[in-house]
N, C-alpha and C positions, 0 to 999 in steps of 0.2 A: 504494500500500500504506500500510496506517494503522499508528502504531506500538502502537493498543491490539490490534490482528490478532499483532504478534508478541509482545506479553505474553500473548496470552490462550494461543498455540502454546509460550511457555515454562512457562504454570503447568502445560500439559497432559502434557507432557513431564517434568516432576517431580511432577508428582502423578499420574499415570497412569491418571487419570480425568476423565471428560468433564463430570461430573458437578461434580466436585470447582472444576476450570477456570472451567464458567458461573457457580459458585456464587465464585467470587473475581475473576469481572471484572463482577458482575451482567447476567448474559446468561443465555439460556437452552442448554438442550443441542445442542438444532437446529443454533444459531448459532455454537455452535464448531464443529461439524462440517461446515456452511458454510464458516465461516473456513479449517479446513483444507481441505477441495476447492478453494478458492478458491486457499488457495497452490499443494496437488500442482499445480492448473492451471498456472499463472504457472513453475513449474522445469522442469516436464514429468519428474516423479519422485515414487514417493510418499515420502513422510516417514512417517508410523507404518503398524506393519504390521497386517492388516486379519484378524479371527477368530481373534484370541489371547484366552484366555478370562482371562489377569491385567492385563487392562487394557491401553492404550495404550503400546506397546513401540515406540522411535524404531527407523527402517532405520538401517541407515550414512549414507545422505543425510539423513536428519531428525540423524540425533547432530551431525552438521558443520554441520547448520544452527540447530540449538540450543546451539550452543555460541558463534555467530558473533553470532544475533539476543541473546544475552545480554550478551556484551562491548557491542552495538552500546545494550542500553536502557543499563547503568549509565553510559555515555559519556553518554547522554542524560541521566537523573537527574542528575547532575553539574552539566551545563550547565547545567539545568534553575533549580539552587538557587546557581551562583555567579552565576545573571543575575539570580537575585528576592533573594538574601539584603543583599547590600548595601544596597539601598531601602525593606527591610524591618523593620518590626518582628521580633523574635523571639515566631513563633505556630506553631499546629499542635498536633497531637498527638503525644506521645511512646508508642508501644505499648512495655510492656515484660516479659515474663515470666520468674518465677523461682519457686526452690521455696518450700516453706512457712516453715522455717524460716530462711529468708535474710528472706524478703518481711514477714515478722512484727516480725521482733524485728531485725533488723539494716538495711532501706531505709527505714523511715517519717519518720526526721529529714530523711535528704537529699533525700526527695521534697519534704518541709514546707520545705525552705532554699530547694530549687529552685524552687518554686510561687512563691516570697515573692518571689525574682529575676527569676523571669521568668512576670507573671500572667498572662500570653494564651495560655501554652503548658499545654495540658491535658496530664496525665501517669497513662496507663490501667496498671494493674498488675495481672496475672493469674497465678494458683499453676498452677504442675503439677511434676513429674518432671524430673528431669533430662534424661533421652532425649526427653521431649516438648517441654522448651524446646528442645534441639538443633534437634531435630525443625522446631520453629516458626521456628527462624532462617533452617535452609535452604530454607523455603518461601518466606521474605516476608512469612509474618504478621506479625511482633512487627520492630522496630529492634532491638533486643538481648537476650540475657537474664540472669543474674546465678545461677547454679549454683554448687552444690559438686562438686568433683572433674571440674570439664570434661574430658568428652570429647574423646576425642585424634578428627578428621576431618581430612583433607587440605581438605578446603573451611570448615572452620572457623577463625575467629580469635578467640585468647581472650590477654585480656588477664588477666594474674595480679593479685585485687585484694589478699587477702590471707590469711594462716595464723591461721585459730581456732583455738584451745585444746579438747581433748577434755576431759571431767571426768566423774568418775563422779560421780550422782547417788543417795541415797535418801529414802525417806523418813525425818522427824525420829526417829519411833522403832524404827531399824533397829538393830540392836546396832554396827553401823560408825559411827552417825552421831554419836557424840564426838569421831572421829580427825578429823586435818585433811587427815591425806595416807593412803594404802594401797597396799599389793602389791598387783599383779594378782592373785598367786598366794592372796590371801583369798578372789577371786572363784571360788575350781575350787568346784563342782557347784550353785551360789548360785544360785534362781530370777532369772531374767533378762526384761527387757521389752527388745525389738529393733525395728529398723525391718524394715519388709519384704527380701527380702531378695535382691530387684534394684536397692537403692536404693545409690547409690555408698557412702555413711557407713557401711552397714550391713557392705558388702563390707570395707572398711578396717577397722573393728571387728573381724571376724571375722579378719582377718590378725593383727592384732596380739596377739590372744587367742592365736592358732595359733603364732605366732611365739615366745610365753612358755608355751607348753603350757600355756593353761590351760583348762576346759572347763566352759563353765556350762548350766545349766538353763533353756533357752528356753522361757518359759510361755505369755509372747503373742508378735504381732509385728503391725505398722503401717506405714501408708505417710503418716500424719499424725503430726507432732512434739506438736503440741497433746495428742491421744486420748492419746498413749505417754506425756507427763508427768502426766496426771490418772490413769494406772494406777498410775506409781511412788508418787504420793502417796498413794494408796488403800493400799499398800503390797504391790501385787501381785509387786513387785520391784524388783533394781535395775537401772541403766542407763547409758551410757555416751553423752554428749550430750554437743553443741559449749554451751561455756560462755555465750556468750550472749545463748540460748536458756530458760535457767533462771534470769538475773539477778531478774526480777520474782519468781518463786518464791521463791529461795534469800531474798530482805529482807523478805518477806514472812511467811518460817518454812513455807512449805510443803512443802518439800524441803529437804536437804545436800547441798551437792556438795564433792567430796573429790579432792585431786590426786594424780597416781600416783605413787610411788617411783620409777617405772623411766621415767617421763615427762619431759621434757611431751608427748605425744602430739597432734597439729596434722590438719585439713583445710584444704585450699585451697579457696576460694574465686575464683571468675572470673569477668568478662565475658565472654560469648559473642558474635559475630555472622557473617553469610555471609562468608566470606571473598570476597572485590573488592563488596562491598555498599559505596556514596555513603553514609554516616548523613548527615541531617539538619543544620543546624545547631541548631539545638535536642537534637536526639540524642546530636550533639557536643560540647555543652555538659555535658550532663548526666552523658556518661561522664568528661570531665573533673572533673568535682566528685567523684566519684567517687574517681579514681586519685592526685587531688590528695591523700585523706584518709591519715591514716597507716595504712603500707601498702600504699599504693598501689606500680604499678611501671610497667615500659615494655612497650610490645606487642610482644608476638611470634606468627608464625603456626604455627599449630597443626600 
């Protein structure tokens, strides 16, 4: 038995497509379907059950055997990188996803510090959602990802990196934008620009507003920080964004941002990765530059 046979039967198993599986071990569909007859062969049991129309659903014997051949690859990975890393230069690729507005305005220094420290190690960065970084970690995709308001998963571990600052923002000729600081309660019935509103920041916003009773005029809403600040400065409204986010705006005079009376109002920020996942050492390096910075803290599992 090969151990790319039991990767290909673990990715099948969490992605519950056959498709999905040849398309992350570069094989075709045939050939995982091979690969499995080949194992049912070799137990004398099947593992996934056969004419379920949501894809590949593990028996009780495939769950016990997908949970065995997973502890048994990361034992492997492990080994893998404590017998090349010592001999090794530090190389590879670092995959890493996060949202827009982390990946924007808050990772491009550390990526630029960690490129300079360690030049063989290529460092790939890709935007999505919060749930779709999750998402990516417990596949395999990505080594980690870098979110706000991490998802609580029992297979997740997130490391707290740090608490941003919320700030209301508007545009320079808002009748607000002389104050320095404001009540929520100026914001009741105020055209409003939001983030979509599956997006975790958005949900936090909405509590806190809920929480001070106070009730605004949703005009637009976004799932990109970038489109939601070119609104507020148009002056389609105002907004309530992690500070920074709008530092180049705000020096630049293109927006105000204003801090609350009843504040400071904070979102968390976190590394995400599979929980019992081997990172890299390259991986591992670079989450430590990370937690190194201020605010950083100690891992805890999710």
């Amino acid at each position: 038995m090969h151990i790319e046979t039991l990767k290909t039967f673990c990715d099948l198993a969490e992605t519950g497509s056959f498709g999905k599986a040849a398309r992350l071990n570069f094989i075709s569909q045939s050939a995982v379907s091979q690969q499995l007859k080949a194992l049912e062969a070799r137990y004398g049991c099947p593992l996934v059950e056969r004419g379920r129309r949501r894809g590949a659903v593990l028996t009780a014997n495939g769950a016990i055997f997908y949970t065995e051949c997973k502890a048994m690859l990361e034992r492997f990975r492990g080994l893998e990188q404590r017998l090349r890393e010592p001999s090794a230069t530090m190389a590879g690729t670092i995959k890493i996803a996060t949202v827009y507005s982390v990946g924007l305005h808050e990772l491009p220094p550390y990526v630029k510090r960690f490129m300079k420290a360690h030049p063989q190690v290529n460092v790939h960065v890709e935007y999505s959602r919060t749930d779709k970084v999750c998402d990516a970690c417990l596949s395999d995709a990505i080594d980690f990802g870098i979110v706000a308001f991490p998802l609580r998963r029992t297979n997740l571990t997130v490391i707290p990196w740090h608490e941003e600052k919320l700030v209301l923002v508007c545009a320079p000729d808002h009748r607000l934008a002389r104050r320095r600081r404001v009540s929520l309660t100026r914001l009741e019935g105020e055209e409003f620009v939001a983030f979509d509103r599956d997006i975790p920041t958005r949900k936090t916003i909405d509590r806190i507003l809920k929480a001070h009773k106070v009730a605004v005029n949703t005009v637009m809403e976004f799932d990109n920080i970038e489109t939601l600040k070119r609104s507020v400065e148009v002056g389609s409204g105002l907004s309530i964004l992690p500070e920074t986010t709008v530092a180049n705006e705000v020096k630049n005079k293109l927006l105000v941002k204003l801090d609350f009376a009843e504040g400071p109002f904070t979102r968390t920020v976190g590394i995400v990765h599979r929980r019992g996942r081997v990172l890299s050492a390259a991986a591992r390096a670079f989450v430590e530059l990370l937690v190194a910075a201020p605010g950083g803290r100690t891992e805890q599992q999710a």
